[in-house]
C-alpha positions as CSV (number, residue, x, y, z in Angstrom):
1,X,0.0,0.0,0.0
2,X,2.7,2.1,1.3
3,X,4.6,1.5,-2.3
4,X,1.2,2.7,-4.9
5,X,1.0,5.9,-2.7
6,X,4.6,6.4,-3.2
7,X,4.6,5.9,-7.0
8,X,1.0,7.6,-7.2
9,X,2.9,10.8,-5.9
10,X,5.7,9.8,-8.1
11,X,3.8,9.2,-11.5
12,X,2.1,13.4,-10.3
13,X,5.7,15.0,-9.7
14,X,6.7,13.6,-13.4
15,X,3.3,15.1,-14.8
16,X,3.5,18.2,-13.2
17,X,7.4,18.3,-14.4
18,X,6.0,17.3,-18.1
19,X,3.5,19.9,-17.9
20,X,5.9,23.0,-17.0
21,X,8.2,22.0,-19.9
22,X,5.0,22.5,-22.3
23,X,4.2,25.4,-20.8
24,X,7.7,26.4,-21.3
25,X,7.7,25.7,-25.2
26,X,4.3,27.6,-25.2
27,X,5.7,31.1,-23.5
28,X,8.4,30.5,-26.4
29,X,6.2,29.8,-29.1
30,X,3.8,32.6,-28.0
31,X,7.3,35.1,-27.7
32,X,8.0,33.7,-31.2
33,X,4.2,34.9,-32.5
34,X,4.8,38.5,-30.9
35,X,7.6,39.1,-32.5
36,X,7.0,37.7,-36.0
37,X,3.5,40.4,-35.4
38,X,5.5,43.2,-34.6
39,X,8.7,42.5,-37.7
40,X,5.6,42.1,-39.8
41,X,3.7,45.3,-38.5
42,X,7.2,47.5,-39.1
43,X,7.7,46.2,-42.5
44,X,4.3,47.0,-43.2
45,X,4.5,50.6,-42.5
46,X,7.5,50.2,-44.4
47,X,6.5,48.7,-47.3
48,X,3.7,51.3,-47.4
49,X,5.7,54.1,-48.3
50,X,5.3,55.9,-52.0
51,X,8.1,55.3,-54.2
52,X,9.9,58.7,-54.5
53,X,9.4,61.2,-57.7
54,X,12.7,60.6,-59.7
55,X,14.6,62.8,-62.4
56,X,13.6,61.2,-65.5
57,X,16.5,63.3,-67.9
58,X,19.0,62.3,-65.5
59,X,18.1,58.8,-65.5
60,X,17.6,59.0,-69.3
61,X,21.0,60.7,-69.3
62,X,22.2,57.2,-67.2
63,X,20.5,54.9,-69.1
64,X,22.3,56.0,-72.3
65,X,25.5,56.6,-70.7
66,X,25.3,52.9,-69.4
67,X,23.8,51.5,-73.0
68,X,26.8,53.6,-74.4
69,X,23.5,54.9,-77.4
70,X,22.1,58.1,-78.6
71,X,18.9,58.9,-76.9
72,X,17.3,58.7,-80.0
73,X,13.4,60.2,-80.4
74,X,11.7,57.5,-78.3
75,X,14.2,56.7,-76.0
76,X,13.2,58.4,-72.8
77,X,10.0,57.4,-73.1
78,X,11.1,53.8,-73.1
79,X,13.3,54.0,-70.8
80,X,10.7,55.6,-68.3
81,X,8.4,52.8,-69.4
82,X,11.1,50.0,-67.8
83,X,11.2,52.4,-64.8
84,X,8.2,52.6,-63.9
85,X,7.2,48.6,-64.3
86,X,10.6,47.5,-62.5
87,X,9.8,50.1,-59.7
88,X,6.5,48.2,-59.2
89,X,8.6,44.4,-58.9
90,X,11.5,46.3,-56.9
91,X,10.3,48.6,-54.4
92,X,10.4,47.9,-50.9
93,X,8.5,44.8,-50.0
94,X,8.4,44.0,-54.1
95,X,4.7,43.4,-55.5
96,X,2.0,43.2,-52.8
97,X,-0.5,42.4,-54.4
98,X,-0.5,38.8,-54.9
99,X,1.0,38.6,-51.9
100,X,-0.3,35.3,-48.8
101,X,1.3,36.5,-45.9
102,X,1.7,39.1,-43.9
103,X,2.3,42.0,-43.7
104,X,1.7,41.9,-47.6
105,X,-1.8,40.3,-47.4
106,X,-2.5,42.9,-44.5
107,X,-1.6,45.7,-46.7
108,X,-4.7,47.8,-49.0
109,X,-2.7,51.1,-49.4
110,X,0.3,50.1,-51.6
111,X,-1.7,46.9,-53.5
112,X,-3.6,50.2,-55.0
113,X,-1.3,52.4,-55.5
114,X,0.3,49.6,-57.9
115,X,-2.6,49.2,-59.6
116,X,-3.0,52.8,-60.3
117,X,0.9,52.4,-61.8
118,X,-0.2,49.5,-63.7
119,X,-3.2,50.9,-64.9
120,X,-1.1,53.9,-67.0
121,X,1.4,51.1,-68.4
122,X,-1.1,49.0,-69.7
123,X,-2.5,52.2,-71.4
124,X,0.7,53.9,-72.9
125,X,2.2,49.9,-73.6
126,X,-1.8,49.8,-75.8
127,X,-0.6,52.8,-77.2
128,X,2.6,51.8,-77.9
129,X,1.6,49.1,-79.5
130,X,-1.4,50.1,-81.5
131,X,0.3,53.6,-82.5
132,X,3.2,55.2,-81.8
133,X,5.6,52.6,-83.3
134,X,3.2,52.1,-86.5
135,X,3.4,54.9,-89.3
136,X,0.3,53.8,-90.4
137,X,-2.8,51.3,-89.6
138,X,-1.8,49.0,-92.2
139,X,2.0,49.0,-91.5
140,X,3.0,45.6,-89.0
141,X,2.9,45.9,-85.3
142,X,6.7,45.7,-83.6
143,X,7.2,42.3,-82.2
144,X,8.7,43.5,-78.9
145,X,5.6,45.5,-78.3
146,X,3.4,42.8,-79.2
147,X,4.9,40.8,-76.0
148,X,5.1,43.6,-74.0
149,X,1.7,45.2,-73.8
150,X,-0.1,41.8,-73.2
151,X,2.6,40.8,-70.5
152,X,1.4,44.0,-68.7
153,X,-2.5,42.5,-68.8
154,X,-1.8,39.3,-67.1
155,X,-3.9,38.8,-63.9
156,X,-2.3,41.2,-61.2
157,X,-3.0,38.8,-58.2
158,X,-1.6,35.4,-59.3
159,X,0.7,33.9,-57.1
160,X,2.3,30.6,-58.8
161,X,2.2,29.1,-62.0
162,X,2.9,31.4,-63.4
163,X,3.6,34.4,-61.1
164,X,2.2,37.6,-61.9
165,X,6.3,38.8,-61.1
166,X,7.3,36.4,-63.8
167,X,5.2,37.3,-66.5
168,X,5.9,41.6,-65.3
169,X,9.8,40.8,-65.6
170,X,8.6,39.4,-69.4
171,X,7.1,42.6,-70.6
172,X,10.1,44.3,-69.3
173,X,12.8,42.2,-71.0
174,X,10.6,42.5,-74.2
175,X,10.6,46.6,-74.0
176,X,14.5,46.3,-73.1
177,X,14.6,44.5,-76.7
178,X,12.7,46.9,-78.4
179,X,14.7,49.9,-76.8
180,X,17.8,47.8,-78.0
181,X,16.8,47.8,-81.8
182,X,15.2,51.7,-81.4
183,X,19.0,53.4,-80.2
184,X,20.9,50.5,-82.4
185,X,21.6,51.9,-85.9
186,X,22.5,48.6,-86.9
187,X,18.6,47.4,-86.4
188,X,16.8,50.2,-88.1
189,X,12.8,48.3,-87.9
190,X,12.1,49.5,-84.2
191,X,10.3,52.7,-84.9
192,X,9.0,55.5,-82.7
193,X,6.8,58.1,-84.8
194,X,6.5,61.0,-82.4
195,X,3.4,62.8,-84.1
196,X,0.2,64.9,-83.1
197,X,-2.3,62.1,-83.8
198,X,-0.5,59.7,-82.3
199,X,-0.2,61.5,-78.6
200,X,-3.5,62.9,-79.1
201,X,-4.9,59.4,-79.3
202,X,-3.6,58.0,-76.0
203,X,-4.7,61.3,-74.3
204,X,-8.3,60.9,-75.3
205,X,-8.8,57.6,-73.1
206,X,-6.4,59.2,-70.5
207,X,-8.9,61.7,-69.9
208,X,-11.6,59.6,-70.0
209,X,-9.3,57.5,-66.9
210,X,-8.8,61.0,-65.3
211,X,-12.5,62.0,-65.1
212,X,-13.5,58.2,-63.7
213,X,-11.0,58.7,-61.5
214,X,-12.0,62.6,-60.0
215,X,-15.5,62.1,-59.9
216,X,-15.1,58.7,-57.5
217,X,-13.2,61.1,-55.7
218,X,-15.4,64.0,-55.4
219,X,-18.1,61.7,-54.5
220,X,-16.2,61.1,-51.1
221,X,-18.9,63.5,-49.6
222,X,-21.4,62.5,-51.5
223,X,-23.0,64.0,-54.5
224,X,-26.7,64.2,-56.6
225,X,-26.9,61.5,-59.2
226,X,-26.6,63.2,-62.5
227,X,-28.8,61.0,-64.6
228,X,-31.4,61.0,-61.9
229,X,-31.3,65.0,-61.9
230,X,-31.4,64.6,-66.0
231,X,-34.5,62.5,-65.5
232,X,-36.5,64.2,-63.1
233,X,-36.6,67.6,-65.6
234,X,-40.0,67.9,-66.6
235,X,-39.8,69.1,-70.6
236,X,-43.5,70.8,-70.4
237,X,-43.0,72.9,-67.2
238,X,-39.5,75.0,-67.0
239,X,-40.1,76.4,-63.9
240,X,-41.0,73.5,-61.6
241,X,-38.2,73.0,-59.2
242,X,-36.3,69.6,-60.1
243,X,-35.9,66.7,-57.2
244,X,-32.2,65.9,-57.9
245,X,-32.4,62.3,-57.3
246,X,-30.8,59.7,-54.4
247,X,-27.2,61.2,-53.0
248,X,-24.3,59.2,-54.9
249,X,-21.0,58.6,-52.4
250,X,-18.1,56.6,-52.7
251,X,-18.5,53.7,-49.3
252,X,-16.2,55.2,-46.4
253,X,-14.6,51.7,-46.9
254,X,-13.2,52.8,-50.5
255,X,-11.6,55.8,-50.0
256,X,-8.5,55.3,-49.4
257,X,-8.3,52.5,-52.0
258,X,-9.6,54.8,-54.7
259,X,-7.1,58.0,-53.4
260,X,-4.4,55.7,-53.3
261,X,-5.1,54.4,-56.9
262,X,-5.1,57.8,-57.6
263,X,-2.2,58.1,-56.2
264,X,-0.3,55.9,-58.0
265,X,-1.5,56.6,-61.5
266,X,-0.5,60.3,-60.9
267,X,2.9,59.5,-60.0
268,X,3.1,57.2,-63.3
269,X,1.8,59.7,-65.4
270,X,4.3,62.3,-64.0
271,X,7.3,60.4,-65.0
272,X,5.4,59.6,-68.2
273,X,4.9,63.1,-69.3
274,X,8.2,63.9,-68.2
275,X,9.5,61.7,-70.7
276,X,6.7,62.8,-73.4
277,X,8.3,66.1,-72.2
278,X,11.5,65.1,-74.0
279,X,10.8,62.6,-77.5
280,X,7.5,64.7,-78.1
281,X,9.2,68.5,-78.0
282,X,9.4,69.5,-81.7
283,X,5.4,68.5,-81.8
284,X,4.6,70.0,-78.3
285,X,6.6,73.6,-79.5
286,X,5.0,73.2,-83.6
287,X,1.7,72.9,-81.3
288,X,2.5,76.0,-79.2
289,X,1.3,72.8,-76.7
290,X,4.3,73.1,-74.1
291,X,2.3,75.5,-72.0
292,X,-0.4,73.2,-71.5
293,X,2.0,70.2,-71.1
294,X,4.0,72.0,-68.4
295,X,0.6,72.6,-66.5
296,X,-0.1,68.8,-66.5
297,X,3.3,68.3,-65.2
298,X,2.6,71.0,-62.3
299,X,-0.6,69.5,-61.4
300,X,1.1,65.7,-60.7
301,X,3.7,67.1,-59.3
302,X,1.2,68.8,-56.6
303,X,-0.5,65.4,-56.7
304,X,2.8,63.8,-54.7
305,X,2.6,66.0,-52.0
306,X,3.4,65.0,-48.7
307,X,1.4,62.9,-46.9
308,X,1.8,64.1,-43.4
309,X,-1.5,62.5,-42.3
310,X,-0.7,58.2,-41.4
311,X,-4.7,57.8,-42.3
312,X,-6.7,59.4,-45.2
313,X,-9.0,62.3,-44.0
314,X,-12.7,62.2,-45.2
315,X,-14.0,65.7,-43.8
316,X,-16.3,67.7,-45.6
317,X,-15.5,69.6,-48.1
318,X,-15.9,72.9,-46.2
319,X,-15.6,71.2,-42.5
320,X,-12.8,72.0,-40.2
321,X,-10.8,68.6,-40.7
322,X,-9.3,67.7,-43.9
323,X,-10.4,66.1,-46.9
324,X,-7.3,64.1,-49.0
325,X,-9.8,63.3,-52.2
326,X,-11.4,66.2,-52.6
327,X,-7.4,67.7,-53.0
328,X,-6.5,64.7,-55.0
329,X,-9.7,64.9,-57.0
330,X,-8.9,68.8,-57.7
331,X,-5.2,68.5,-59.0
332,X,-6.5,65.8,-61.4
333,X,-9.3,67.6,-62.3
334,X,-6.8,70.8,-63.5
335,X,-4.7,68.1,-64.9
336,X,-7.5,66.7,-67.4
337,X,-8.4,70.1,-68.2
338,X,-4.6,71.5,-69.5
339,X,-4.9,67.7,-71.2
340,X,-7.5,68.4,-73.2
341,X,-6.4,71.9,-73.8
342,X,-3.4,70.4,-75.3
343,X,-5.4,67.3,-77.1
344,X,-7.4,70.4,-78.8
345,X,-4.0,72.2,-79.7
346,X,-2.5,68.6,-81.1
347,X,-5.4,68.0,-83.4
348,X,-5.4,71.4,-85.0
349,X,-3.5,72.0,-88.4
């Protein structure tokens, strides 16, 4: 008898010692969990950070230096093309969107902000493509381009097989190629026709992107439906008042995705018309278009201000705190408008 109580106590002692050891690997497995939350919480904030408004003549300048080629008509626009789409696989953190884990899967900001990038190089590649190295609709379409621009359509939040990185890096090797035959004298079929009709093309649908994109904006405070106010005019009595129609907003839940879209679509097209700046100047000055080109530049520029607030502000637009899209929605807005002042300038004889 005197032996079971002993080994009863016994068998207790080595559960209670079994026990504190898993409570041990628990406290180290919960430390473990802390930490990996709070590496993952600083990389975050991290990898939420804008990429930084570069010089686009000094890169060209570096580029060409580096290529050892003239930067032929075309060139900094191609160059600034590569840019942009490696900035969007190189930044900190690389591409978000696609991304599993934390902090990447965590992460809304800089996921739109990429598609806003990827938006304008999907656009200008179309354009590319479709125009600017074409000197007419029947002539053959540039085989580097035909790679590139449908590279830059591929799903933006695959993962694996294949990776929306992979087929990214794809369009990028194919516009290297084609910036390869446009500086080479030796391969004289890459062409880059820098004409009115041409530009004028690609910025009739950029408008059309820039109005989508300030009106969701503007519609952060909410706004009257226009087609309702359109339909609720009565044609047989002028003078009845009109009911306006149900108040349109954007959900409180969007904007920030939509500003930071935004966002990132300004910053492209900066860097874009920078470049336009350069390869389009004998059109832009035979236009008397550089006045109007310089005030698109101004407005993006203003676009990429410092963000000194860590959340966007949704007051109203005459309330005492801030609103971020109604500011966003109002350098775009001037934008478009000095875009199609100069769309109007390109199309005149």
């Amino acid at each position: 008898m005197a032996g079971k109580i002993r080994q009863y106590f016994k068998d207790r002692k080595d559960d209670a010692q079994d026990f504190g050891g898993g409570g041990v690997v628990g406290k180290f497995v919960l430390a473990l969990v802390v930490v990996y939350l709070l590496v993952a919480l600083v990389l975050g904030m991290f990898w939420s950070s804008d990429p930084d408004v570069y010089s686009v003549r000094d890169h060209v300048r570096a580029q060409a230096n580096e290529m050892q080629r003239e930067p032929v008509t075309g060139f900094a626009t191609t160059v600034t093309m590569i840019r942009l789409a490696e900035t969007l696989l190189n930044k900190p953190g690389g591409y978000i969107s696609n991304d599993l884990f934390p902090p990447g899967v965590w992460l809304d900001n800089m996921p739109n902000w990429e598609y806003g990038v990827l938006v304008q190089l999907r656009d200008f590649s179309r354009s590319m493509r479709q125009d600017i190295s074409r000197s007419q609709s029947q002539s053959a379409e540039d085989p580097d381009l035909t790679i590139a621009e449908p590279q830059f359509h591929f799903d933006s939040g695959s993962w694996a097989i294949p990776s929306t990185e992979a087929e990214y890096r794809r369009g990028i090797r194919a516009l290297e190629s084609y910036l390869d035959r446009l500086s080479n004298p030796d391969q004289p079929k890459a062409q880059f026709f820098a004409r009115a009709d041409n530009l004028a093309s690609w910025l009739t649908n950029l408008e059309s992107r820039l109005g989508s994109l300030s009106r969701t904006l503007g519609e952060s405070v909410g706004k009257a439906s226009v087609s309702d106010a359109v339909a609720n005019i009565n044609p047989n009595d002028p003078l009845m008042e009109e009911a306006l129609g149900e108040e349109v907003k954007t959900p409180w839940t969007e904007i920030d995705d939509v500003f930071y879209e935004a966002r990132g679509g300004s910053w492209a097209l900066l860097h874009l018309f920078k470049a336009i700046e350069v390869d389009f100047r004998d059109v832009l000055q035979d236009k008397n278009a550089m006045s109007s080109i310089k005030q698109v530049i101004i407005e993006l520029e203003g676009a990429q201000g410092e963000m000194w607030s860590p959340v966007i502000l949704n007051g109203s637009g005459f309330g005492v705190l801030a609103n971020h899209s109604l500011t966003m929605a109002a350098y775009l807005s001037r934008a478009s408008a000095a875009i199609s002042d100069m769309r109007d300038l390109l199309s005149r004889g």
